[in-house]
N, C-alpha and C positions, 0 to 999 in steps of 0.2 A: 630579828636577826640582822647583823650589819656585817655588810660584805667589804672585808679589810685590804685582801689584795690575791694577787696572783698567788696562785700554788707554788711555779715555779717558782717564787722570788722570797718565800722561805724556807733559805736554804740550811741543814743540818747545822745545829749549833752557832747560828749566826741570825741575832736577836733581828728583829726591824722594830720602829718605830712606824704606829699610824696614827691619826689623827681623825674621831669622827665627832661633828658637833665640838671641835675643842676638847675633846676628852683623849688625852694619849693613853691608846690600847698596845701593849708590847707584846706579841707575837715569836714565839722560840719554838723552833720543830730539835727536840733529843729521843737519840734513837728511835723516830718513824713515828713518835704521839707527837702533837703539837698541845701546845700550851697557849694560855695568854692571860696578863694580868694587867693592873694597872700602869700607866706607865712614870709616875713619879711616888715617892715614895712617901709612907704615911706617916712618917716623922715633920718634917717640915717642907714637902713638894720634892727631895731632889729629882735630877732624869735620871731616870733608872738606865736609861740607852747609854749613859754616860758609866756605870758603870762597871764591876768587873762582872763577869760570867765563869759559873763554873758548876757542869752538869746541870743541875735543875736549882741552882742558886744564883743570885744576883745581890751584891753588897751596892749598896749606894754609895754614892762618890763621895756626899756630903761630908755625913756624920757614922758612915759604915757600920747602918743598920745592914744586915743580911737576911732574906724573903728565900721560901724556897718557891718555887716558880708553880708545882702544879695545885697547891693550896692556897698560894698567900701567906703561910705561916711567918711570920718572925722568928729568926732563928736564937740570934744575937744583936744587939745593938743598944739604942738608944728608943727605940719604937717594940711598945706591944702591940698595938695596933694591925691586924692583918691586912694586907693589897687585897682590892677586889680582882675576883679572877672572872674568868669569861669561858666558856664551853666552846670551844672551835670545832668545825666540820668545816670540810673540804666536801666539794661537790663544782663537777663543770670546771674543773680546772681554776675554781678558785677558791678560797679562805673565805670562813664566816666567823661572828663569833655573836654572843648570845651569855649577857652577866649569869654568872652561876645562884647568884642568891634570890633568895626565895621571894622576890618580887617579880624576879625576870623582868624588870623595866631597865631600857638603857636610861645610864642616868644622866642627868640634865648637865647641859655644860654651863657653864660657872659663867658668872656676869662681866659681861665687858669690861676692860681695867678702863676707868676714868683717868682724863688728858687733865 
């Protein structure tokens, strides 16, 4: 389990971006559940913090595939592909979160970009 951030500071309907190991986890509290999935999208990387929100959907900015936020599902777009999702718990005044799929391994952060 990877402690993302404060409680207070996700605030209703207003995504945050974290970063653990290089891996962005996207974080959205609607109506009182919290949520969390990957945070670029599984079409070709875009930042999902980048783009539009609505209810428990998020369209990417790129190529405006659209994810619903507490599955991962692909709704519409250019991607079948589902977003990995994370299982959040709040405890002690902060945010956890913990991958939903059946490995339960956080997954490894991707390899250094070469200069």
């Amino acid at each position: 389990m990877v402690d993302l951030l404060a409680a207070a500071d996700l605030m209703e309907g207003k995504p945050q971006l974290v970063e653990h190991g290089r891996i962005p986890v996207l974080p959205l509290r609607h109506d009182n559940n919290s949520y969390a999935v990957e945070g670029w999208c599984s079409h070709v990387g875009g930042p999902l913090i980048e783009g539009s929100f609505e209810g428990l959907t998020v369209t990417c900015p790129w190529h405006k595939s659209c994810f619903r936020l507490d599955d991962g599902r692909p709704i519409h777009g250019t991607t079948a592909v589902s977003l990995r999702t994370f299982a959040v718990q709040e405890r002690d005044g902060r945010m956890f979160a913990l991958p939903s799929d059946a490995g339960r391994a956080w997954p490894p952060s991707p390899a250094s970009p070469k200069e």
